[in-house]
PDB file with one MODEL, atoms N, CA, C and O in Angstrom:
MODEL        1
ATOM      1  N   UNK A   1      64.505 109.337-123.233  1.00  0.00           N
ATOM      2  CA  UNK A   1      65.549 110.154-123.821  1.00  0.00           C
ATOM      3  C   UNK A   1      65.582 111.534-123.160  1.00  0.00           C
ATOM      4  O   UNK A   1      66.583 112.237-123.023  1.00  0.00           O
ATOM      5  N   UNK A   2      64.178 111.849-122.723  1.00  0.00           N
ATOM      6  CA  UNK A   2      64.494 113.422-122.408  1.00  0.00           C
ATOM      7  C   UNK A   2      65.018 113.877-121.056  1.00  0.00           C
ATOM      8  O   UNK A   2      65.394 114.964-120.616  1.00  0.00           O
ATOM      9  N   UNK A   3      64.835 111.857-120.231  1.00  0.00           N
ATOM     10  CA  UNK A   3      65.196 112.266-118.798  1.00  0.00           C
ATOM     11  C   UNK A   3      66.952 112.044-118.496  1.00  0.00           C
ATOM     12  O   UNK A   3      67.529 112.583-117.552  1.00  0.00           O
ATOM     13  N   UNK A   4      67.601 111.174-119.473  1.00  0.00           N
ATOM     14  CA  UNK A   4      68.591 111.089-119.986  1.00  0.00           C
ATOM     15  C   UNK A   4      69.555 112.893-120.051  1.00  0.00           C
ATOM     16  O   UNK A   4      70.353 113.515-119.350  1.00  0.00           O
ATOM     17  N   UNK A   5      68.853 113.065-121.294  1.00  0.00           N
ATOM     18  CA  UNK A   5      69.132 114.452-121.438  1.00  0.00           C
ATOM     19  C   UNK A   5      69.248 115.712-120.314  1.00  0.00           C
ATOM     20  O   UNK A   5      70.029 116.663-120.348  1.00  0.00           O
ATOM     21  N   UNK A   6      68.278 115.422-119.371  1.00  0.00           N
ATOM     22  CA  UNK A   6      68.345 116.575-118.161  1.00  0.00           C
ATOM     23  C   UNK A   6      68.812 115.860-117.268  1.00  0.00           C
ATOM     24  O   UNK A   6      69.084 116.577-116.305  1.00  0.00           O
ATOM     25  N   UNK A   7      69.155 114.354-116.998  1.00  0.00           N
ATOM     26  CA  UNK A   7      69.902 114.018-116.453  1.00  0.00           C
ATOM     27  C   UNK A   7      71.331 114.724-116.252  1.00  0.00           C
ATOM     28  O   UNK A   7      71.825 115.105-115.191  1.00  0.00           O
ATOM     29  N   UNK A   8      72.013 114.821-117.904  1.00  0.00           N
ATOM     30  CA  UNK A   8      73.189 114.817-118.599  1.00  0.00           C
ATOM     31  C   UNK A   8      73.415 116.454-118.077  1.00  0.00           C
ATOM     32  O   UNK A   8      74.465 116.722-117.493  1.00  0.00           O
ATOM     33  N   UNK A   9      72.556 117.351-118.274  1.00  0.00           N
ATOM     34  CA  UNK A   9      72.723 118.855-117.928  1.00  0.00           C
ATOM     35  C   UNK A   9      72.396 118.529-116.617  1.00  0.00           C
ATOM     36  O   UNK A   9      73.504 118.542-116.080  1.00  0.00           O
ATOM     37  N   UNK A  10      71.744 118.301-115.925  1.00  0.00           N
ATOM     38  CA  UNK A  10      71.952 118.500-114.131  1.00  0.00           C
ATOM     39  C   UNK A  10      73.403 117.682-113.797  1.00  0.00           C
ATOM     40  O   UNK A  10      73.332 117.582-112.572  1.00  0.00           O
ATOM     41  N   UNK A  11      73.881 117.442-113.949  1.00  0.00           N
ATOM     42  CA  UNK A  11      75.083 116.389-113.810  1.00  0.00           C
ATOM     43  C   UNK A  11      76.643 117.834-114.049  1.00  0.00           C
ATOM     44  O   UNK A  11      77.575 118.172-113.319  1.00  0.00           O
ATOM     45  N   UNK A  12      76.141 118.306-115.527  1.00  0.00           N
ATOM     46  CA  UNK A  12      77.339 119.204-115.563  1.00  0.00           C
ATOM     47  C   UNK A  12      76.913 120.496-115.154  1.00  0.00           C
ATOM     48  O   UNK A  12      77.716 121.425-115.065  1.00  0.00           O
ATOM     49  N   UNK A  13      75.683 120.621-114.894  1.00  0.00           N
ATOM     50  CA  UNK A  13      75.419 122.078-113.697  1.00  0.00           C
ATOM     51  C   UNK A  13      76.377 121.428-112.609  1.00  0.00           C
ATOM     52  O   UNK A  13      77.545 121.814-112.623  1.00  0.00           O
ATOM     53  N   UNK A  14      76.106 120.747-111.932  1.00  0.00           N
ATOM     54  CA  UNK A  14      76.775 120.387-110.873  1.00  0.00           C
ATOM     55  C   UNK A  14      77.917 120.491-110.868  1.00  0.00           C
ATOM     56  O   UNK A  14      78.383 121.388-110.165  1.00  0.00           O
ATOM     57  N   UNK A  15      78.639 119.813-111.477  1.00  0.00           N
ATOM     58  CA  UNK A  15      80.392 119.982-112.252  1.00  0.00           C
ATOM     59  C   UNK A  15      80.684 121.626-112.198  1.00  0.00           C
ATOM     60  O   UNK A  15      81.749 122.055-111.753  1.00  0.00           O
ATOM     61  N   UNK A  16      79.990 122.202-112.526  1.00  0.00           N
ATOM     62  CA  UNK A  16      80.424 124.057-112.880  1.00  0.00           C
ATOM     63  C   UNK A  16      80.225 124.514-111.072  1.00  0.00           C
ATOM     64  O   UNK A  16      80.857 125.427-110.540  1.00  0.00           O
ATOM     65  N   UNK A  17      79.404 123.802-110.504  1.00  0.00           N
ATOM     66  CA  UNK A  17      79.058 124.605-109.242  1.00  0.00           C
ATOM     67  C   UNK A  17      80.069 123.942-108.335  1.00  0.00           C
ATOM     68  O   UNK A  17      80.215 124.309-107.169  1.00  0.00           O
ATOM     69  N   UNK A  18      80.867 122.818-108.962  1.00  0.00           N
ATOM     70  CA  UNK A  18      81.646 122.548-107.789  1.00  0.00           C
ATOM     71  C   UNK A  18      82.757 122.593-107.876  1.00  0.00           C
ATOM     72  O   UNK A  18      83.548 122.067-107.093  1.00  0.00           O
ATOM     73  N   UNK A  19      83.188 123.610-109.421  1.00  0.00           N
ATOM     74  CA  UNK A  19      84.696 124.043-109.706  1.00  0.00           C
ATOM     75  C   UNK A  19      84.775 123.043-111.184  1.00  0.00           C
ATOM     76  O   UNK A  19      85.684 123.422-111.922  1.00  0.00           O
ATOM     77  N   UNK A  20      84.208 122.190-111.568  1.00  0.00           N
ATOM     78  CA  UNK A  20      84.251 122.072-113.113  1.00  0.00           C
ATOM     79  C   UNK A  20      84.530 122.580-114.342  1.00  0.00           C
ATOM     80  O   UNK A  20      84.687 123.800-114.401  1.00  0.00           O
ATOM     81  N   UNK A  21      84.615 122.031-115.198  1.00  0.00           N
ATOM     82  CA  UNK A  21      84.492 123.037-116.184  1.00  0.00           C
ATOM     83  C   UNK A  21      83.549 122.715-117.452  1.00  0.00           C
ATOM     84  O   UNK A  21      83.854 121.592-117.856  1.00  0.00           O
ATOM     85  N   UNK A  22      82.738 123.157-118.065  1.00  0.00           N
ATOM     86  CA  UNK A  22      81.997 122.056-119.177  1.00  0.00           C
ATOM     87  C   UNK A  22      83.109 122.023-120.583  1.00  0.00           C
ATOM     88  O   UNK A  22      83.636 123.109-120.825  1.00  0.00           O
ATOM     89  N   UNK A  23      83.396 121.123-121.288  1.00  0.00           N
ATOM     90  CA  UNK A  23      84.391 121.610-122.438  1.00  0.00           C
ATOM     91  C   UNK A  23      83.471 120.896-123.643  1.00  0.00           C
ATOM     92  O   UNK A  23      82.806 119.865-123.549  1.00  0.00           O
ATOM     93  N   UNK A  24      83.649 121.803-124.848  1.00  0.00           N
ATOM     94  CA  UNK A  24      82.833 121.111-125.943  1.00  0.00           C
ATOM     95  C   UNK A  24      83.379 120.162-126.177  1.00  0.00           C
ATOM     96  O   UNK A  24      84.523 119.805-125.893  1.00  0.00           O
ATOM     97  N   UNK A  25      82.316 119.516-126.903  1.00  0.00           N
ATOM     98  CA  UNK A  25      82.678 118.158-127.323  1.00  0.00           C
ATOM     99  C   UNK A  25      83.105 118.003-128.537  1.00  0.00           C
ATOM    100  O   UNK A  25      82.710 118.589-129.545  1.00  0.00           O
ATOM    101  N   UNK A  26      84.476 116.666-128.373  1.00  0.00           N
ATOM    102  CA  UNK A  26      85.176 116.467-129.286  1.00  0.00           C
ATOM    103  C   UNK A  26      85.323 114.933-129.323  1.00  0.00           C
ATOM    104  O   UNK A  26      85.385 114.111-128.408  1.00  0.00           O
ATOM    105  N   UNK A  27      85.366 114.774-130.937  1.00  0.00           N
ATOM    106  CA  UNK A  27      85.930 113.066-130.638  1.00  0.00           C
ATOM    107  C   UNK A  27      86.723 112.823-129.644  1.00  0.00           C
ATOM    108  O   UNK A  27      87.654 113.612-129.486  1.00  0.00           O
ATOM    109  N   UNK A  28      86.616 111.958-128.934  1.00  0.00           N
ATOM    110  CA  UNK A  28      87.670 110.898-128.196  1.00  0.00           C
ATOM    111  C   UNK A  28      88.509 109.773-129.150  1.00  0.00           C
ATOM    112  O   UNK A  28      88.121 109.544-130.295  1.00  0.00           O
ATOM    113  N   UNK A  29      89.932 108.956-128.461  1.00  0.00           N
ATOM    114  CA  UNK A  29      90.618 107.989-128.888  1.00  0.00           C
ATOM    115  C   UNK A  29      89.583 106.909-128.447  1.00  0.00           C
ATOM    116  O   UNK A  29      89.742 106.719-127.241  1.00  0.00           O
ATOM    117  N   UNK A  30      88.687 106.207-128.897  1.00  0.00           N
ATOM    118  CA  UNK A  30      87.823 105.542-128.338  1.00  0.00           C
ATOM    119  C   UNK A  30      88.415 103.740-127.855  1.00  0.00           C
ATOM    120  O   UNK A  30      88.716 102.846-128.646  1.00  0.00           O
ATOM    121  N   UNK A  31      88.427 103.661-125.849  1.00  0.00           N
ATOM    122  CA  UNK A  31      89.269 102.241-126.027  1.00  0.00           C
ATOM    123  C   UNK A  31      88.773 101.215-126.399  1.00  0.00           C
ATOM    124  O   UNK A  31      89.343 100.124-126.365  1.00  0.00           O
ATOM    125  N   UNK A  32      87.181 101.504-126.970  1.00  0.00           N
ATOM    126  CA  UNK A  32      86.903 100.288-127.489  1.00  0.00           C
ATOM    127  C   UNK A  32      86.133 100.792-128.942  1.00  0.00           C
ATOM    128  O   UNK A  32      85.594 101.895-128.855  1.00  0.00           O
ATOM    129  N   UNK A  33      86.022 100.064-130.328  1.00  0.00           N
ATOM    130  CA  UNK A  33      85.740 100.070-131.314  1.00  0.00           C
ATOM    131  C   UNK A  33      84.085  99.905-130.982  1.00  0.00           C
ATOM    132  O   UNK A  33      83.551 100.018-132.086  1.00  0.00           O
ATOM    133  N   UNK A  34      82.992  99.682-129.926  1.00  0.00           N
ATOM    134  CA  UNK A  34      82.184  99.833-129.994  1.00  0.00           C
ATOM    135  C   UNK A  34      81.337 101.269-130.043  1.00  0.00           C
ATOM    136  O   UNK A  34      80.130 101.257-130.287  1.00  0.00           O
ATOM    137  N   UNK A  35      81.905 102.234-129.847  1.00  0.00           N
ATOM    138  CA  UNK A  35      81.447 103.603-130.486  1.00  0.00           C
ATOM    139  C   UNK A  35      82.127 104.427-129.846  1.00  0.00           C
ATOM    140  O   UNK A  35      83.005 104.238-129.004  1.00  0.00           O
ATOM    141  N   UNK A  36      81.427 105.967-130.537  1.00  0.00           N
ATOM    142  CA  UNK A  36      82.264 106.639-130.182  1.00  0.00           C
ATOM    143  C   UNK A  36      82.503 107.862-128.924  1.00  0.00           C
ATOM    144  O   UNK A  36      81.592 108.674-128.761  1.00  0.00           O
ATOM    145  N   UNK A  37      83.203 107.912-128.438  1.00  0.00           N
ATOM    146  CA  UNK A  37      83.243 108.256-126.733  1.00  0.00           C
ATOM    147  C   UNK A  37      83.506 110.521-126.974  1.00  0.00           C
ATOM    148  O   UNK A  37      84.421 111.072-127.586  1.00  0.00           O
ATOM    149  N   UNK A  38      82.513 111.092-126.347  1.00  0.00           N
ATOM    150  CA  UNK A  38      82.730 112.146-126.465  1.00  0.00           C
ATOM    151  C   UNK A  38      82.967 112.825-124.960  1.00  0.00           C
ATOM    152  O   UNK A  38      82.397 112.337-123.984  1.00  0.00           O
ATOM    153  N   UNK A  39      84.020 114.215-124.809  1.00  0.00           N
ATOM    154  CA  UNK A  39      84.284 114.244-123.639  1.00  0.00           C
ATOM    155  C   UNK A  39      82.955 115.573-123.235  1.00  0.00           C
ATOM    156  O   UNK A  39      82.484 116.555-123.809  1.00  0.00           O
ATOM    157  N   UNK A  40      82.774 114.898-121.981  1.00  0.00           N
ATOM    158  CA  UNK A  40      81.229 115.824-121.260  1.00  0.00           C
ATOM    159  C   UNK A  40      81.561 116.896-120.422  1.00  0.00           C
ATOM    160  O   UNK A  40      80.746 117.779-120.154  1.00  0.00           O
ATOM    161  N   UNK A  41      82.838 116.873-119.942  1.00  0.00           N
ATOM    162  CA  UNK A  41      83.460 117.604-118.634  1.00  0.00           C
ATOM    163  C   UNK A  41      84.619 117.402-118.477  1.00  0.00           C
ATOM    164  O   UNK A  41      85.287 116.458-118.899  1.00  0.00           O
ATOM    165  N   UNK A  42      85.069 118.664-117.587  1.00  0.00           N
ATOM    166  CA  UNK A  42      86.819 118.920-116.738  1.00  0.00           C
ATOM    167  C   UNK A  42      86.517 118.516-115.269  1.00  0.00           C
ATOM    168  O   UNK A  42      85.537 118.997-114.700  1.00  0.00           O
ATOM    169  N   UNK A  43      87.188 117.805-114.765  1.00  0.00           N
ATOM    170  CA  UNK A  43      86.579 117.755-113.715  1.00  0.00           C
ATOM    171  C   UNK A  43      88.117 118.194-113.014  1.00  0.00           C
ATOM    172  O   UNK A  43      89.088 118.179-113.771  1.00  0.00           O
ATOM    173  N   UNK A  44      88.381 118.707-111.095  1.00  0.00           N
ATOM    174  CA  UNK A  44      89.848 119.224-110.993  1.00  0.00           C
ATOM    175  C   UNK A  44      90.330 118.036-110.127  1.00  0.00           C
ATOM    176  O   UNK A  44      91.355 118.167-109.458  1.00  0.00           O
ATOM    177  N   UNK A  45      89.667 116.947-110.118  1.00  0.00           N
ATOM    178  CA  UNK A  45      90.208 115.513-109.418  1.00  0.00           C
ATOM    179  C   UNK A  45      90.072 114.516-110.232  1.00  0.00           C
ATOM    180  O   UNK A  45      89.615 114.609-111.371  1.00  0.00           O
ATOM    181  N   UNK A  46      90.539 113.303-109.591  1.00  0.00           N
ATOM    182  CA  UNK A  46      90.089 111.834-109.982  1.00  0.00           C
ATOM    183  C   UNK A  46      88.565 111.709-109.946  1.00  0.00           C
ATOM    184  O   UNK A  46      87.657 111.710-110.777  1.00  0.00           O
ATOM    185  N   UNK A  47      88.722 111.568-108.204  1.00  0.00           N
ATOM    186  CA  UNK A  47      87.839 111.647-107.554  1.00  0.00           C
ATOM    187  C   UNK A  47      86.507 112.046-108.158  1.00  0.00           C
ATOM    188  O   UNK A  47      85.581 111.289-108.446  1.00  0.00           O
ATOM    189  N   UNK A  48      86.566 113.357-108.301  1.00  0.00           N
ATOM    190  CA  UNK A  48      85.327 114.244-108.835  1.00  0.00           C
ATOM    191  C   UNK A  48      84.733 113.735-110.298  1.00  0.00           C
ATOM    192  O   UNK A  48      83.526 113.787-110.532  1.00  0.00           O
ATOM    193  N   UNK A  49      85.939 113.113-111.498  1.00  0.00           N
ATOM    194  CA  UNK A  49      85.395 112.587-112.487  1.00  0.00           C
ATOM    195  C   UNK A  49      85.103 111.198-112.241  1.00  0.00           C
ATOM    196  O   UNK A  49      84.544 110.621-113.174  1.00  0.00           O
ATOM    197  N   UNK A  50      85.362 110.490-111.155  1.00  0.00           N
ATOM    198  CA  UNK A  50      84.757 108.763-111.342  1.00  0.00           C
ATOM    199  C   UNK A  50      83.222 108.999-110.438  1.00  0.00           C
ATOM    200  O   UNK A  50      82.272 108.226-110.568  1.00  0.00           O
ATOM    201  N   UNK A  51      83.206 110.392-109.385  1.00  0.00           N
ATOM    202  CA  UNK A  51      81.521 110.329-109.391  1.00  0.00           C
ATOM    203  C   UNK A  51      80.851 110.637-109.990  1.00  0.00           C
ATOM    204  O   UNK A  51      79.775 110.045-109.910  1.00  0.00           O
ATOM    205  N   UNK A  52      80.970 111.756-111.010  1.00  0.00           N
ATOM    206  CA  UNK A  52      79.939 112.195-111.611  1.00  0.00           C
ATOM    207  C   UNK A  52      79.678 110.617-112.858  1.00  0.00           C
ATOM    208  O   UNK A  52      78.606 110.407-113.424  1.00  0.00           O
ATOM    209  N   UNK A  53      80.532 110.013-112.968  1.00  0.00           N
ATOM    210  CA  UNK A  53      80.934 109.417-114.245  1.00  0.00           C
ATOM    211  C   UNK A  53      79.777 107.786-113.496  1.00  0.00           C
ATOM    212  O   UNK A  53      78.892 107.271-114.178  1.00  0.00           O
ATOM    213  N   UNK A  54      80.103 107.352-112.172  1.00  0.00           N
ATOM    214  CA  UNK A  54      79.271 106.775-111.558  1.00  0.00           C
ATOM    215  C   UNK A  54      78.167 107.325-111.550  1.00  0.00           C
ATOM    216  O   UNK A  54      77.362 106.451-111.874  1.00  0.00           O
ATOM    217  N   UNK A  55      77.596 108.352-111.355  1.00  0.00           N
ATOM    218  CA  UNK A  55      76.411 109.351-111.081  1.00  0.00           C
ATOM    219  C   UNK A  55      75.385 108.752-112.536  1.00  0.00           C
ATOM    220  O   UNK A  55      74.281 108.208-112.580  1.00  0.00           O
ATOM    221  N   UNK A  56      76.481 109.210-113.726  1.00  0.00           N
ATOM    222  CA  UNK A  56      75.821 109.952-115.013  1.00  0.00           C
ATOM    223  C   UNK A  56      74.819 108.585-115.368  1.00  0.00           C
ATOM    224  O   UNK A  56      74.968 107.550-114.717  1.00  0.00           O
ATOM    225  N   UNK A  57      73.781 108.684-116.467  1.00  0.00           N
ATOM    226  CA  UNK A  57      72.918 108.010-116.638  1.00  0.00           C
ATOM    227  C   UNK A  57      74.013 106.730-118.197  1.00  0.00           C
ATOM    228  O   UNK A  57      73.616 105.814-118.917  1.00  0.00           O
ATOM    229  N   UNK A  58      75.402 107.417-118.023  1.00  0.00           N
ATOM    230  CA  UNK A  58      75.729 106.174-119.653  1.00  0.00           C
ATOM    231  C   UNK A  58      76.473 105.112-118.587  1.00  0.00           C
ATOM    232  O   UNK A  58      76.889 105.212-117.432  1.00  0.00           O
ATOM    233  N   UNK A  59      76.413 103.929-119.697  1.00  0.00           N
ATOM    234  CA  UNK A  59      77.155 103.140-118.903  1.00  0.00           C
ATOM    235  C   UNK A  59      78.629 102.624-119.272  1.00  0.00           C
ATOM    236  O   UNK A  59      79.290 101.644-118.926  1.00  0.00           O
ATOM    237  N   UNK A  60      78.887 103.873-120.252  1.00  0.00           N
ATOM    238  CA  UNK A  60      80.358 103.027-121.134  1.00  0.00           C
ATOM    239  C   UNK A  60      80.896 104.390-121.251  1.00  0.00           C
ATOM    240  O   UNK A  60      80.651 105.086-122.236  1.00  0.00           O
ATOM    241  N   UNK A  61      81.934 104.959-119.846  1.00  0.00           N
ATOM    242  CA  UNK A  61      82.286 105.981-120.145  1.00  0.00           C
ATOM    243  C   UNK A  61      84.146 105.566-119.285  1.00  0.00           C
ATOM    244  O   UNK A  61      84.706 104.520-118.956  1.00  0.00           O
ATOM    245  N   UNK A  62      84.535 107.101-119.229  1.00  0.00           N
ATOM    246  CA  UNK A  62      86.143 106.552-118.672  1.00  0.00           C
ATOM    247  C   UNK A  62      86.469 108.177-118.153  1.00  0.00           C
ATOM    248  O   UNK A  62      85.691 109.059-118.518  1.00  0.00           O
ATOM    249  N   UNK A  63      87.252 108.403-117.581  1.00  0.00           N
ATOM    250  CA  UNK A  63      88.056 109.243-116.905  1.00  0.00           C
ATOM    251  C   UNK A  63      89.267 109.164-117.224  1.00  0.00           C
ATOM    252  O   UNK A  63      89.985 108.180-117.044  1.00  0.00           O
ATOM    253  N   UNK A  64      89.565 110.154-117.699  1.00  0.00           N
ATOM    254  CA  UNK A  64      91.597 110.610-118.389  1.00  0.00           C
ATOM    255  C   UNK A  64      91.934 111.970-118.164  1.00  0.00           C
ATOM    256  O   UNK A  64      91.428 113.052-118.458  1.00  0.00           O
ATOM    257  N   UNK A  65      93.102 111.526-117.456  1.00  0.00           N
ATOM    258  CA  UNK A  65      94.114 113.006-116.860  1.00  0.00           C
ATOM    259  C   UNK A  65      93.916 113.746-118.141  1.00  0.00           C
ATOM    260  O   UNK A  65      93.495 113.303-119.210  1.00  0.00           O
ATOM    261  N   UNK A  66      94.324 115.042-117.815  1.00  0.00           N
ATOM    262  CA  UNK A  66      94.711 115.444-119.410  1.00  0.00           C
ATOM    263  C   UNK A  66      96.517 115.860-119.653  1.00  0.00           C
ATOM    264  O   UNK A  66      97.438 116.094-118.870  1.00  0.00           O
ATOM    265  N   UNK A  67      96.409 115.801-121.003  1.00  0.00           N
ATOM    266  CA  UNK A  67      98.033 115.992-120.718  1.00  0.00           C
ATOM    267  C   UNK A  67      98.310 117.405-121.082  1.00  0.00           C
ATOM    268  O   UNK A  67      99.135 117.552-121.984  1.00  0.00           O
ATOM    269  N   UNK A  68      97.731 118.583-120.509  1.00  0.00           N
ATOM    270  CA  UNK A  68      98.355 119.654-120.442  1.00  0.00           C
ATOM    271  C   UNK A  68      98.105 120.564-119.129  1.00  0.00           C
ATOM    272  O   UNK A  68      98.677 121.596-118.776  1.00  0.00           O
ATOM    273  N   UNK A  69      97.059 119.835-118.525  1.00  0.00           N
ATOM    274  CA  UNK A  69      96.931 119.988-117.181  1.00  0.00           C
ATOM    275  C   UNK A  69      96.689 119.024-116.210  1.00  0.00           C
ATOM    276  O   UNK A  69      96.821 117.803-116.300  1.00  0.00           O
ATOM    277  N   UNK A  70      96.127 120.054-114.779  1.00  0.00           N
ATOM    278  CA  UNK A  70      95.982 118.628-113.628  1.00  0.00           C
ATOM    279  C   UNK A  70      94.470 118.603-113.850  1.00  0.00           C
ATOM    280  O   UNK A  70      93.879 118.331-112.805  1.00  0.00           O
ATOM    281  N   UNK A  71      93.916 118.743-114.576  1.00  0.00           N
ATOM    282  CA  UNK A  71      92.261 118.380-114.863  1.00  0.00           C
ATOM    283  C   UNK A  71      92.025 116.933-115.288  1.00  0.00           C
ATOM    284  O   UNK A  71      92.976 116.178-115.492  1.00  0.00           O
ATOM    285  N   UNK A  72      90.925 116.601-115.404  1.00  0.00           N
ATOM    286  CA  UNK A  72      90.605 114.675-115.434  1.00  0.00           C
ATOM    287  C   UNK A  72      89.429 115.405-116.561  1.00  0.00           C
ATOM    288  O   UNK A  72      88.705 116.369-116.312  1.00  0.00           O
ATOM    289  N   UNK A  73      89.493 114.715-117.693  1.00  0.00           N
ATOM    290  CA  UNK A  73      87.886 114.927-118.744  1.00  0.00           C
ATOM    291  C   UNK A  73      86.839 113.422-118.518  1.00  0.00           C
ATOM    292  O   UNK A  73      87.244 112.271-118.355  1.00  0.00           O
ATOM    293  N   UNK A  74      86.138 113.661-118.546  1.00  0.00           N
ATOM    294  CA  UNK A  74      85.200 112.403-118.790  1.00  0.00           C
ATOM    295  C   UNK A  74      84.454 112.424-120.042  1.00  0.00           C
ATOM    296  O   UNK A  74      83.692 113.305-120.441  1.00  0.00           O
ATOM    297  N   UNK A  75      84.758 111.405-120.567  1.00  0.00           N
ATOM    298  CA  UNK A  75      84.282 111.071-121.730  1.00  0.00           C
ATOM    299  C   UNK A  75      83.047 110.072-121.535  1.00  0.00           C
ATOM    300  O   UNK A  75      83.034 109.321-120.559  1.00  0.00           O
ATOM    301  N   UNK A  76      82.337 110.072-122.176  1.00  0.00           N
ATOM    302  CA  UNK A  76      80.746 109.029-122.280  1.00  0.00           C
ATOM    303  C   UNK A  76      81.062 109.038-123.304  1.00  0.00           C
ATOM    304  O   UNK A  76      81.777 109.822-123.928  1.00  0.00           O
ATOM    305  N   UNK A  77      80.133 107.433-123.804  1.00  0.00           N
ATOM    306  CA  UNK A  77      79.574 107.186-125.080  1.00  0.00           C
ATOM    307  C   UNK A  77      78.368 107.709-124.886  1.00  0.00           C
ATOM    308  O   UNK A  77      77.786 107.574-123.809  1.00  0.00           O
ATOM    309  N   UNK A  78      78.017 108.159-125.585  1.00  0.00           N
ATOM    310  CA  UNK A  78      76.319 108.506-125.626  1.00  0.00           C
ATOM    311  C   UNK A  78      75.188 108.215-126.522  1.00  0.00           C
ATOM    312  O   UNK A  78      74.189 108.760-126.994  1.00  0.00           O
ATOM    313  N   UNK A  79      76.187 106.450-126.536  1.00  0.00           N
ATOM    314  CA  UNK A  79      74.856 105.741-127.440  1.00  0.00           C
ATOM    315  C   UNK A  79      75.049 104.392-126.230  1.00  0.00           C
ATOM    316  O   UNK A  79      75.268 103.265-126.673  1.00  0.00           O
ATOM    317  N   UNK A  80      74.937 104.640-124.522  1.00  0.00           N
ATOM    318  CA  UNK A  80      75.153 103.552-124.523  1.00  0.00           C
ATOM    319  C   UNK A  80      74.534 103.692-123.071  1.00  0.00           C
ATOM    320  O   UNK A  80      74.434 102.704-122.345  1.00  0.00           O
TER     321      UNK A  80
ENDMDL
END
């Protein structure tokens, strides 16, 4: 759990150092009823949110534009 955890913060250090943004976390529309998906990061590409999202240590996460900007959030489950 704890390598998880500093996994999860070295992941969005990275995100901030490469123009990221960290955003608190808020429920997600979750696309699947198996739990619930919280968003971890802004990322300012596709690109930039399907690596970190490949990178990150969960395995049930997604990447979504947002709809008030050109930013991408990534959401994780983080029971998974």
């Amino acid at each position: 759990m704890r390598a998880r955890i500093w996994l999860t913060g070295a992941a969005l250090g990275a995100a901030l150092l490469t123009g990221g943004t960290v955003a608190t976390a808020q429920a997600a529309p979750a696309p699947s009823a198996a739990g619930t998906h919280v968003d971890i990061g802004t990322f300012p590409s596709r690109s930039a949110c399907l690596s970190f999202g490949q990178a990150g240590v969960y395995s049930d996460w997604y990447c979504q534009k947002s709809s008030t900007t050109n930013n991408w959030h990534l959401w994780v489950n983080l029971n998974s």
